[in-house]
PQR file with spaces between the fields and no chain letter, atoms N, CA, C, O and H, PARSE charges and radii, in Angstrom:
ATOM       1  N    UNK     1      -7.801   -9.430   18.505 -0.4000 1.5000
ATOM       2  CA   UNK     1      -7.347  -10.138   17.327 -0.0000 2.0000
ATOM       3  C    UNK     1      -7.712   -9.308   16.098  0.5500 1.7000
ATOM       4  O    UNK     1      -8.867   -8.911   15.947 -0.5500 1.4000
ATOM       5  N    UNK     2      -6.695   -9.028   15.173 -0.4000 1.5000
ATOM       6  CA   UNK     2      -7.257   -8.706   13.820 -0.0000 2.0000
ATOM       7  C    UNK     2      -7.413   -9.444   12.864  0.5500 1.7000
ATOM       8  O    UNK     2      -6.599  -10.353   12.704 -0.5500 1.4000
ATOM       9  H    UNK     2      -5.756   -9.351   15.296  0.4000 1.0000
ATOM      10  N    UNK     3      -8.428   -9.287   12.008 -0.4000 1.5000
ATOM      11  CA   UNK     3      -8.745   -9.970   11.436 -0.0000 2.0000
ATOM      12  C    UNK     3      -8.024   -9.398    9.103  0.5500 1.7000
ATOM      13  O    UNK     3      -8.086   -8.307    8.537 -0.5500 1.4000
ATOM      14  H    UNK     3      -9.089   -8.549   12.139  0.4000 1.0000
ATOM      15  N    UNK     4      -7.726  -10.162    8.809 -0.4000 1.5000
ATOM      16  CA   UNK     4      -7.068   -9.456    7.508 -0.0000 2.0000
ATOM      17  C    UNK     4      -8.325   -8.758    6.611  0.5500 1.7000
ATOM      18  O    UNK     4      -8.044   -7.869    5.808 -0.5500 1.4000
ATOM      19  H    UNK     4      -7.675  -11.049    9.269  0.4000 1.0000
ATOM      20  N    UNK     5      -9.529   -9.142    6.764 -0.4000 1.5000
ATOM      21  CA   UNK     5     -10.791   -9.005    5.733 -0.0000 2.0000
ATOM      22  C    UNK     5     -10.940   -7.708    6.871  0.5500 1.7000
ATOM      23  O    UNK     5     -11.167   -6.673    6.245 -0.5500 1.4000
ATOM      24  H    UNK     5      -9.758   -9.864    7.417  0.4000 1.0000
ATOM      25  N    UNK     6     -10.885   -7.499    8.181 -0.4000 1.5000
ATOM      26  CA   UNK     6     -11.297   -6.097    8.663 -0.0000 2.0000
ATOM      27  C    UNK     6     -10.445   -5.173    8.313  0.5500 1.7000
ATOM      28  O    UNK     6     -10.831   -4.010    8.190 -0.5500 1.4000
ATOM      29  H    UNK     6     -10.700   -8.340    8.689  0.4000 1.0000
ATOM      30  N    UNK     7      -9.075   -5.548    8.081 -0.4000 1.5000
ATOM      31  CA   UNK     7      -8.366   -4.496    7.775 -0.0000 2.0000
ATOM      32  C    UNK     7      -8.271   -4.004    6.037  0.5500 1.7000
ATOM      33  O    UNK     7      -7.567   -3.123    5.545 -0.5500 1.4000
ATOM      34  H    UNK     7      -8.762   -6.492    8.181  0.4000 1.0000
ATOM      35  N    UNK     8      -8.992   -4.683    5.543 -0.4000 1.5000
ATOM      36  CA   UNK     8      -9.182   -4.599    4.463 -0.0000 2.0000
ATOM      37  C    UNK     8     -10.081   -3.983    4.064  0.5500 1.7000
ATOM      38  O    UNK     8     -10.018   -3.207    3.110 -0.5500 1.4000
ATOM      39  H    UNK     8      -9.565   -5.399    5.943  0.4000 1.0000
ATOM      40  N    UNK     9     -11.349   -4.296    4.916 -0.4000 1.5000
ATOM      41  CA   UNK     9     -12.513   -3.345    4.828 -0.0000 2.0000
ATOM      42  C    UNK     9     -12.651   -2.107    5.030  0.5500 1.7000
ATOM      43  O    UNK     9     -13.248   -1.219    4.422 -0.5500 1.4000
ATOM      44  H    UNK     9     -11.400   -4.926    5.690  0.4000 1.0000
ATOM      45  N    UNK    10     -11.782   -2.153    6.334 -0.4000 1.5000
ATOM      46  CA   UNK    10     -11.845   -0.203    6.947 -0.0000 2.0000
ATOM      47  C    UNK    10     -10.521   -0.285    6.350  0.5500 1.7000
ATOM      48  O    UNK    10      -9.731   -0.813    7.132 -0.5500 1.4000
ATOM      49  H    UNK    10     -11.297   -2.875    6.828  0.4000 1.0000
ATOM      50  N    UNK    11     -10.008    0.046    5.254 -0.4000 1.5000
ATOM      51  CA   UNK    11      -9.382    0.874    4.910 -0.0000 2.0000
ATOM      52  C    UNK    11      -9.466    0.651    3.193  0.5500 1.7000
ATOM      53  O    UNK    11      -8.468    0.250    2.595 -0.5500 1.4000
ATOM      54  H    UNK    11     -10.650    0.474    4.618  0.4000 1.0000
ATOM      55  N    UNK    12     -11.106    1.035    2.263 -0.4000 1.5000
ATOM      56  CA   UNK    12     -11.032    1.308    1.239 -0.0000 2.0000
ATOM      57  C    UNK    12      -9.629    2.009    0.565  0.5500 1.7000
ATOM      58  O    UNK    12      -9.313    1.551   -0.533 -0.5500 1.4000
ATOM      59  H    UNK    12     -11.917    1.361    2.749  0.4000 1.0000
ATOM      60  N    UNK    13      -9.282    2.439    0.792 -0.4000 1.5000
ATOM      61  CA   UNK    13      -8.003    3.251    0.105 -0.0000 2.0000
ATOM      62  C    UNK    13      -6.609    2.320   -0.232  0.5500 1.7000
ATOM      63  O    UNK    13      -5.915    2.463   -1.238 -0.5500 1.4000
ATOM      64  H    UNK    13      -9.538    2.811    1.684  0.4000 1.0000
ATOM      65  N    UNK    14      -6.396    1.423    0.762 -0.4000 1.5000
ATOM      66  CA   UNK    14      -5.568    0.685    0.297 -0.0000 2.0000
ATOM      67  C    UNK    14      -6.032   -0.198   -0.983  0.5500 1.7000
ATOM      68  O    UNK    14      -7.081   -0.829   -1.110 -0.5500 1.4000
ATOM      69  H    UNK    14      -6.960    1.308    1.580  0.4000 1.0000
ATOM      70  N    UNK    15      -4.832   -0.050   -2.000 -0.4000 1.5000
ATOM      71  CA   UNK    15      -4.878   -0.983   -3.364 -0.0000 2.0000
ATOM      72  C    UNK    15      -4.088   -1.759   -3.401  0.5500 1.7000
ATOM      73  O    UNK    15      -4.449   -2.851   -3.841 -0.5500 1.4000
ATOM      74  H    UNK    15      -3.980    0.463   -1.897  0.4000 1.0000
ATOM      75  N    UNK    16      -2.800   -1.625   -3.020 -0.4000 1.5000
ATOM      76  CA   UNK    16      -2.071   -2.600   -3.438 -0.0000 2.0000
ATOM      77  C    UNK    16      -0.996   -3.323   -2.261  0.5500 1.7000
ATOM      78  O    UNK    16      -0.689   -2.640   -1.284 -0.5500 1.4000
ATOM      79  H    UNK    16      -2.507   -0.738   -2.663  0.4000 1.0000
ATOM      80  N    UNK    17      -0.621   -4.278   -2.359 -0.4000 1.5000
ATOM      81  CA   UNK    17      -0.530   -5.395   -1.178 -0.0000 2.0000
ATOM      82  C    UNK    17       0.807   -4.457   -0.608  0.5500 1.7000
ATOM      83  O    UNK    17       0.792   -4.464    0.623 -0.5500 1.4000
ATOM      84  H    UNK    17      -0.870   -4.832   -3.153  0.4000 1.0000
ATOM      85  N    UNK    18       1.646   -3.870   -1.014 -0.4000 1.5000
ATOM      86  CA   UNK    18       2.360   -3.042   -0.650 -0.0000 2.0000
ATOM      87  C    UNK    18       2.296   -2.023    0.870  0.5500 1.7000
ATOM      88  O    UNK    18       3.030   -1.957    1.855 -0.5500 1.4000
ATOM      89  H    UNK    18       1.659   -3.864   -2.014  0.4000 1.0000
ATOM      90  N    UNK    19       0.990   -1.294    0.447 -0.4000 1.5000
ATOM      91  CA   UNK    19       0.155   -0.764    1.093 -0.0000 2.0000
ATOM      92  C    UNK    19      -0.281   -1.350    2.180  0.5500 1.7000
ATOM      93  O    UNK    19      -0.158   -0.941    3.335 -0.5500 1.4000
ATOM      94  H    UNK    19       0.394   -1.348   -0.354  0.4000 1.0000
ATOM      95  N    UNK    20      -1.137   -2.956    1.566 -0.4000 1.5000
ATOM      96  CA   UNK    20      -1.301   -3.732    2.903 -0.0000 2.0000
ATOM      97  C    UNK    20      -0.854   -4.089    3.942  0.5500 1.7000
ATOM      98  O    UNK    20      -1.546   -4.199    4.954 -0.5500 1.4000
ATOM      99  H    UNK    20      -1.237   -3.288    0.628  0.4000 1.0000
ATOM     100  N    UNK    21       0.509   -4.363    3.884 -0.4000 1.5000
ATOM     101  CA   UNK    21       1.831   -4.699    4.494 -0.0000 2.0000
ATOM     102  C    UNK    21       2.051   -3.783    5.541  0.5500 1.7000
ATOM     103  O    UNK    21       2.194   -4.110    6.719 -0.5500 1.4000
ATOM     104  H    UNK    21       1.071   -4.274    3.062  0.4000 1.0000
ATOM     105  N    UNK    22       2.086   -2.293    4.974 -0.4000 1.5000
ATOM     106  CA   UNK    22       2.358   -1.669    5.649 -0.0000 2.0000
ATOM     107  C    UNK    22       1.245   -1.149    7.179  0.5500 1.7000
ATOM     108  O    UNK    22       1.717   -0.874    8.282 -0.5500 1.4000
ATOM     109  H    UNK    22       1.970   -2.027    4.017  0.4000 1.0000
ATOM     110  N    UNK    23      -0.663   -1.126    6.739 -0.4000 1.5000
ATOM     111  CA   UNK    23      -1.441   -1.536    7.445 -0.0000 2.0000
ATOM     112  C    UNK    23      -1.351   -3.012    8.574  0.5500 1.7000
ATOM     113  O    UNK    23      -1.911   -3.164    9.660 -0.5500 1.4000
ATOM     114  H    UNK    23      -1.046   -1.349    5.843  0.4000 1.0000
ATOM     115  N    UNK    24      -0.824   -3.549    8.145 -0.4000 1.5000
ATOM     116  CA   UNK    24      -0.759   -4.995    8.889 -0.0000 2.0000
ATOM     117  C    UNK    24       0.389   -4.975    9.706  0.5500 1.7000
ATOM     118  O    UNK    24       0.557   -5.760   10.639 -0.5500 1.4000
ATOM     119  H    UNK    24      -0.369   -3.425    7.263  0.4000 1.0000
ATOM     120  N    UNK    25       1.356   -3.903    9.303 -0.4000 1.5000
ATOM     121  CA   UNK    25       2.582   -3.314    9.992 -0.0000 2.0000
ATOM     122  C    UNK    25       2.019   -2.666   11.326  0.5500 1.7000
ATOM     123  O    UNK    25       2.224   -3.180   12.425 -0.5500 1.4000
ATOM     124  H    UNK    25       1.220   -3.265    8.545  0.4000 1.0000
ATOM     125  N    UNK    26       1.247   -1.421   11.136 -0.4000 1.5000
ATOM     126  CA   UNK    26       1.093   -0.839   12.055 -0.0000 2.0000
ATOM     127  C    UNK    26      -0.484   -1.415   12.989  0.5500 1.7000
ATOM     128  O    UNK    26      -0.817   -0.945   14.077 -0.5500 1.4000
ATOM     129  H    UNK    26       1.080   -1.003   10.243  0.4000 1.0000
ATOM     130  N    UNK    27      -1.110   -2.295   12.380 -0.4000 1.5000
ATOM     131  CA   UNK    27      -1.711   -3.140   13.445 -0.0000 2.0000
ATOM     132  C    UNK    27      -0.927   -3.820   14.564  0.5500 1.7000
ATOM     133  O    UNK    27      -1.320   -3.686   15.723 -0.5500 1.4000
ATOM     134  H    UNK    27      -0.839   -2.676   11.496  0.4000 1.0000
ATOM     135  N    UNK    28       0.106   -4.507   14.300 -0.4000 1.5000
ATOM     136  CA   UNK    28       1.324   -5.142   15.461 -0.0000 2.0000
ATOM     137  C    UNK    28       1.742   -4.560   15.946  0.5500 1.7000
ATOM     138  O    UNK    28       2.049   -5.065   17.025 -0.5500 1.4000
ATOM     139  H    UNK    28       0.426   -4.617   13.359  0.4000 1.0000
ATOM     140  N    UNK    29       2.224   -2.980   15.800 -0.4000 1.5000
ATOM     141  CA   UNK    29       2.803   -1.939   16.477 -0.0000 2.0000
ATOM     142  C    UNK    29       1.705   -1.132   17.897  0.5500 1.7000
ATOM     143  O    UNK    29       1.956   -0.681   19.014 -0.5500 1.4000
ATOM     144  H    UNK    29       1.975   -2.569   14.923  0.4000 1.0000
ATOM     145  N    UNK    30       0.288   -1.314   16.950 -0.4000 1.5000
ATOM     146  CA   UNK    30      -0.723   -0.560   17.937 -0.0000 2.0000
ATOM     147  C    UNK    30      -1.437   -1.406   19.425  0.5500 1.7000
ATOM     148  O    UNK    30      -2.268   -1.007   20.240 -0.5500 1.4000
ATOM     149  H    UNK    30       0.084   -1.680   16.042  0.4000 1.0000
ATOM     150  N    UNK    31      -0.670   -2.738   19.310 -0.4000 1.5000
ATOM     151  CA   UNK    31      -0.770   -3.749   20.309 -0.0000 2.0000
ATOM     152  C    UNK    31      -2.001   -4.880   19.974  0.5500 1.7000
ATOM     153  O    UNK    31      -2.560   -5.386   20.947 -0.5500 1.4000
ATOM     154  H    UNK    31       0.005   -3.063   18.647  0.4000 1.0000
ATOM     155  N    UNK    32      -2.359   -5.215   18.818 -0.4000 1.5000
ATOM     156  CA   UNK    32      -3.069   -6.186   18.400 -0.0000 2.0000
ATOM     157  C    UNK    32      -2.013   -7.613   18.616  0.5500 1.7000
ATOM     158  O    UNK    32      -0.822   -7.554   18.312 -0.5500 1.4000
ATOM     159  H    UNK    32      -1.905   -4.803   18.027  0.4000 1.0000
ATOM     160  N    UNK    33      -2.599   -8.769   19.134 -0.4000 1.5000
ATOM     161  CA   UNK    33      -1.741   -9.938   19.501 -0.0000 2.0000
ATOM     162  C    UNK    33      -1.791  -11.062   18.599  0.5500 1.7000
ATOM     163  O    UNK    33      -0.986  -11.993   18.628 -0.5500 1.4000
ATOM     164  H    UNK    33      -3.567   -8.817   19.381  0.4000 1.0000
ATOM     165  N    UNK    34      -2.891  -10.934   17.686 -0.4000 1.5000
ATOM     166  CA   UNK    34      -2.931  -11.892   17.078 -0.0000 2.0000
ATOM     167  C    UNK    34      -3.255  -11.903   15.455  0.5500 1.7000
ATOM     168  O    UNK    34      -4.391  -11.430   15.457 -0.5500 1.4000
ATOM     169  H    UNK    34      -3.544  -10.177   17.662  0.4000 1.0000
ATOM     170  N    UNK    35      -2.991  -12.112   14.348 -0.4000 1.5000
ATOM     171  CA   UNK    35      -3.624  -11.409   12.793 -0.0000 2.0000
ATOM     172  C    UNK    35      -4.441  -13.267   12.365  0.5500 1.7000
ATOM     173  O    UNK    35      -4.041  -14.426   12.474 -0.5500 1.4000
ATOM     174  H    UNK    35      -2.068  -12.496   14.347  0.4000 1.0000
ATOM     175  N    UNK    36      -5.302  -12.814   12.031 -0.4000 1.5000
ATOM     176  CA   UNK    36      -6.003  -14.156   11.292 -0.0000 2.0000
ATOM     177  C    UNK    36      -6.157  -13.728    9.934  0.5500 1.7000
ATOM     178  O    UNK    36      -6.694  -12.671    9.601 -0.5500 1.4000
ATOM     179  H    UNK    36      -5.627  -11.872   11.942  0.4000 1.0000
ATOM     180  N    UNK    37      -5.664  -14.591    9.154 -0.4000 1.5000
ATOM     181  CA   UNK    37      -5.831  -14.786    7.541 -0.0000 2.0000
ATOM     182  C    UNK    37      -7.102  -15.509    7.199  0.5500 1.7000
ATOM     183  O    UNK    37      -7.203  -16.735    7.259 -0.5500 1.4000
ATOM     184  H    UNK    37      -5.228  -15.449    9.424  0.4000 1.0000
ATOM     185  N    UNK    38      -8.008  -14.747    6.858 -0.4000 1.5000
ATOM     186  CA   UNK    38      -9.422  -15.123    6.844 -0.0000 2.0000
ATOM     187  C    UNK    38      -9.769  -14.800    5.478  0.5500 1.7000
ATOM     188  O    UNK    38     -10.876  -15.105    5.034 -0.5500 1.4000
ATOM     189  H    UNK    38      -7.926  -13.752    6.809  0.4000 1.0000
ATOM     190  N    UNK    39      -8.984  -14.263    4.852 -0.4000 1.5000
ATOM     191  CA   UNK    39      -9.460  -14.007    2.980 -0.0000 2.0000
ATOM     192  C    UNK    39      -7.749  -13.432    2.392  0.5500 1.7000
ATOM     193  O    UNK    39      -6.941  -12.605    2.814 -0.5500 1.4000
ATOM     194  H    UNK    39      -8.085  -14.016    5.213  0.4000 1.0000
ATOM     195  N    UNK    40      -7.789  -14.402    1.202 -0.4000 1.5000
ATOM     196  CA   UNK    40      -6.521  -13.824    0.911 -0.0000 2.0000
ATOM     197  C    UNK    40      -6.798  -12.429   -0.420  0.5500 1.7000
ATOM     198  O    UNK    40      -7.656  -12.298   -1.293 -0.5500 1.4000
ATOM     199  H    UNK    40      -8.445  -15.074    0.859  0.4000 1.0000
ATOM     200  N    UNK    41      -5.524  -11.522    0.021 -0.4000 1.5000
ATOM     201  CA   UNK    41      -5.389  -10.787   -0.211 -0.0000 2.0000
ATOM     202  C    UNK    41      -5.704  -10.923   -2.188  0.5500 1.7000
ATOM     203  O    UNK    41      -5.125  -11.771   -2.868 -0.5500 1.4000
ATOM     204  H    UNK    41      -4.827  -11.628    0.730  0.4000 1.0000
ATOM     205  N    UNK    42      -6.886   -9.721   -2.875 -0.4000 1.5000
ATOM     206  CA   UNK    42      -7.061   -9.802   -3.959 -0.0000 2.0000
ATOM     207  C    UNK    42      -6.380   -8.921   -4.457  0.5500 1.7000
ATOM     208  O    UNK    42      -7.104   -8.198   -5.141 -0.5500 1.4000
ATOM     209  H    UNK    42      -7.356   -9.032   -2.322  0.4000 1.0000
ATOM     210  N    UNK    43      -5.043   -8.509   -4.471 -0.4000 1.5000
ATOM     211  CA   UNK    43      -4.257   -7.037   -5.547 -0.0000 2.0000
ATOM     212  C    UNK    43      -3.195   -7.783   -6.435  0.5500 1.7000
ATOM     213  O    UNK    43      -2.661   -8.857   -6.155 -0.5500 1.4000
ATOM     214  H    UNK    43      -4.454   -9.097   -3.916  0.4000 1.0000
ATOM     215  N    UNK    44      -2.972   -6.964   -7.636 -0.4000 1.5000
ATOM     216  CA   UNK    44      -2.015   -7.188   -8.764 -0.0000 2.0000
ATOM     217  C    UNK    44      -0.550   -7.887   -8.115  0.5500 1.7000
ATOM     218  O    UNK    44       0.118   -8.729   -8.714 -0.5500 1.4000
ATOM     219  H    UNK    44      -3.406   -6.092   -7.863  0.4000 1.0000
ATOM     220  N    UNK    45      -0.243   -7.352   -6.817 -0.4000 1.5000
ATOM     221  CA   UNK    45       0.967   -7.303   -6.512 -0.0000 2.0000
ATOM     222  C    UNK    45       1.231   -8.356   -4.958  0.5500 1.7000
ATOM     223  O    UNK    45       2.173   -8.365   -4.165 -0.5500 1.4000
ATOM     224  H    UNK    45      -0.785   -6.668   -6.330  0.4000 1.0000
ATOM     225  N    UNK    46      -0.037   -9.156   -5.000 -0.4000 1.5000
ATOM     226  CA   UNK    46      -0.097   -9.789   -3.946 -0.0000 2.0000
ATOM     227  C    UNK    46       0.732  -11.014   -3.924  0.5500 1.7000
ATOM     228  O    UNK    46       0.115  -11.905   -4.508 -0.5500 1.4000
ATOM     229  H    UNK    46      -0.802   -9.149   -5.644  0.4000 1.0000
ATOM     230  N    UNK    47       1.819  -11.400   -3.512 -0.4000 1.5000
ATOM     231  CA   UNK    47       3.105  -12.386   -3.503 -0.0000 2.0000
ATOM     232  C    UNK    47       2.892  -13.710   -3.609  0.5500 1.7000
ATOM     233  O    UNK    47       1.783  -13.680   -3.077 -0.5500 1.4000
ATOM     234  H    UNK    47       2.320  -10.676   -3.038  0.4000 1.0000
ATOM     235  N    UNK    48       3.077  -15.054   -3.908 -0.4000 1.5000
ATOM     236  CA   UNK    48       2.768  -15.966   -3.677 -0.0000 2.0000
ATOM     237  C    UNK    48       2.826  -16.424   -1.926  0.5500 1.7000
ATOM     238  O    UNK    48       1.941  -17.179   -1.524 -0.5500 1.4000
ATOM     239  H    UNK    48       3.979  -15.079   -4.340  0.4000 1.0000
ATOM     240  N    UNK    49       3.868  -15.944   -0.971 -0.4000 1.5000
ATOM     241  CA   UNK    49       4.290  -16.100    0.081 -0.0000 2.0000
ATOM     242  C    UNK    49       3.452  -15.395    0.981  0.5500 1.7000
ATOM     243  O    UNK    49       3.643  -15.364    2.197 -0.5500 1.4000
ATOM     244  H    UNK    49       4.587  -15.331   -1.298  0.4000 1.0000
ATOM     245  N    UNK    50       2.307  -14.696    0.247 -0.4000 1.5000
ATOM     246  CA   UNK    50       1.902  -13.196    1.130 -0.0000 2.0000
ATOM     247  C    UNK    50       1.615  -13.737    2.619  0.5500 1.7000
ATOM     248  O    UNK    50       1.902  -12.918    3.492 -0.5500 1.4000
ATOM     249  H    UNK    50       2.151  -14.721   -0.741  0.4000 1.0000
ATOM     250  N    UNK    51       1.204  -14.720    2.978 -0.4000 1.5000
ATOM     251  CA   UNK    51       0.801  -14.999    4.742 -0.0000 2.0000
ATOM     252  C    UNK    51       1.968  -14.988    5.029  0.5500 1.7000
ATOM     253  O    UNK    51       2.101  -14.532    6.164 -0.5500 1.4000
ATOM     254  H    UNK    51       0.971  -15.386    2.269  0.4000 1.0000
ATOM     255  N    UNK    52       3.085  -15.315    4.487 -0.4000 1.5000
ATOM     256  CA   UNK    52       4.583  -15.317    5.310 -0.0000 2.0000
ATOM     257  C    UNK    52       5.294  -13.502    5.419  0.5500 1.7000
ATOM     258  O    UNK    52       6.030  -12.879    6.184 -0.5500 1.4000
ATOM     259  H    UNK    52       2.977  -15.686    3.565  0.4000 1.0000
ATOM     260  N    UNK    53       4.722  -13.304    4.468 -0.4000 1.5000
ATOM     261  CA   UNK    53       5.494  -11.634    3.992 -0.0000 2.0000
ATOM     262  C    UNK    53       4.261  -10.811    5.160  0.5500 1.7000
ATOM     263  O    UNK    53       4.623   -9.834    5.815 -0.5500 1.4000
ATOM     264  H    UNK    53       4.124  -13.810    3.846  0.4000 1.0000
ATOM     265  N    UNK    54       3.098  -11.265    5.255 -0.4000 1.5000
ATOM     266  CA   UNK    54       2.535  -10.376    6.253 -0.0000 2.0000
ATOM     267  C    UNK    54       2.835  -11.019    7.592  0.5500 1.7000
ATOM     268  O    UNK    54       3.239  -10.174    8.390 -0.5500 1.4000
ATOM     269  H    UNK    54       2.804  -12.059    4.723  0.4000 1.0000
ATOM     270  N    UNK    55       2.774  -12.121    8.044 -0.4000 1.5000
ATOM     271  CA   UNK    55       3.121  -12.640    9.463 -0.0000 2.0000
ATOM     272  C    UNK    55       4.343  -11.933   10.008  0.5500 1.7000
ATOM     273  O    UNK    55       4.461  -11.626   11.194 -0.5500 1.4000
ATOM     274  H    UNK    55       2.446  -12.807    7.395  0.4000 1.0000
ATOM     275  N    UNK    56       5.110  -11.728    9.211 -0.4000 1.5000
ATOM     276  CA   UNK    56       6.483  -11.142    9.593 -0.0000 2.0000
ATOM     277  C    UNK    56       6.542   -9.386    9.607  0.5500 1.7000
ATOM     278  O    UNK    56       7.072   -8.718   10.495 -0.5500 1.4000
ATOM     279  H    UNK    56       5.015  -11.977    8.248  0.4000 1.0000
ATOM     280  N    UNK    57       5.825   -8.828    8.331 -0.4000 1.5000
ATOM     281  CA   UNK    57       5.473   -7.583    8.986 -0.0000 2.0000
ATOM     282  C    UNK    57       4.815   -7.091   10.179  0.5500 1.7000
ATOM     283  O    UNK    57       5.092   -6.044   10.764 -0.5500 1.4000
ATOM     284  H    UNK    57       5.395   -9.370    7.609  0.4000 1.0000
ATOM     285  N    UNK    58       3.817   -8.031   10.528 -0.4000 1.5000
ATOM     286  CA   UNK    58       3.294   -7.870   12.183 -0.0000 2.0000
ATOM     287  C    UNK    58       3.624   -8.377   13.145  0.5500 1.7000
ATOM     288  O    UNK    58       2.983   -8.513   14.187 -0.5500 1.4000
ATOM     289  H    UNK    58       3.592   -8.881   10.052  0.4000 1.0000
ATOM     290  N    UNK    59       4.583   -8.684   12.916 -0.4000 1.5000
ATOM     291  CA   UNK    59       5.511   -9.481   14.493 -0.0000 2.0000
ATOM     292  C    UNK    59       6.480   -8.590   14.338  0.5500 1.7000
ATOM     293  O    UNK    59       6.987   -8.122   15.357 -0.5500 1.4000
ATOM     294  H    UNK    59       5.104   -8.574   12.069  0.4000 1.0000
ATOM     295  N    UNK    60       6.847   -8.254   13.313 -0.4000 1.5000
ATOM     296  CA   UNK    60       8.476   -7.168   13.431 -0.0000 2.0000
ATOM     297  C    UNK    60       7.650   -5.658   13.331  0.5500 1.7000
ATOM     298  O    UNK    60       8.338   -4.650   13.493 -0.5500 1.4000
ATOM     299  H    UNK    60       6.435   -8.634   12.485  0.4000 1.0000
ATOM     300  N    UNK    61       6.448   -5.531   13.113 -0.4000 1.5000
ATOM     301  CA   UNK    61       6.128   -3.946   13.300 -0.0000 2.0000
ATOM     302  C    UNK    61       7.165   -3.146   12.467  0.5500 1.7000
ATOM     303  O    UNK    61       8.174   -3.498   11.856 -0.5500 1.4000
ATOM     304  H    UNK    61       5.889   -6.350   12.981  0.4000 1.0000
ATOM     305  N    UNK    62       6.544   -1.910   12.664 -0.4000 1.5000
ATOM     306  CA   UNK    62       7.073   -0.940   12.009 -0.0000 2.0000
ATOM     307  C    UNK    62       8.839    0.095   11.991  0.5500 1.7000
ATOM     308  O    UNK    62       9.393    1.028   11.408 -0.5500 1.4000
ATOM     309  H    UNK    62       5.725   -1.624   13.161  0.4000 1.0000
ATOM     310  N    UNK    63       9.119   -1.188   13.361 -0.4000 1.5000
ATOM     311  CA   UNK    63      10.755   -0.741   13.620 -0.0000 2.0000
ATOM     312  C    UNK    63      12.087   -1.238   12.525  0.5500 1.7000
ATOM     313  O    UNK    63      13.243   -0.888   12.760 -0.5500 1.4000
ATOM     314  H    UNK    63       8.670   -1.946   13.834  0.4000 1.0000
């Protein structure tokens, strides 16, 4: 299971939810089964929808 606050953690470099998306992308691709929203996302550009805009980047992966 991933967790959104781990992927957030190991990867200082990401800033902006953009970025995140795309991390949370290639977590679903690398065979993680499950994402838990355990802290919401703190960036300028973070969506009102963001659990829906990331649930769907990690079920549809990076194809």
């Amino acid at each position: 299971m991933a967790q959104l606050s781990d992927l957030i953690i190991g990867h200082p470099d990401v800033s902006t939810f953009k970025e995140l998306t795309e991390l949370v992308k290639h977590a679903g691709e690398s065979g993680q089964m499950f994402l838990e929203f355990d802290v919401k996302p703190d960036f300028r550009d973070t969506p009102r929808n963001w659990q829906w805009v990331l649930e769907t980047a990690f079920t549809r992966g990076l194809s």
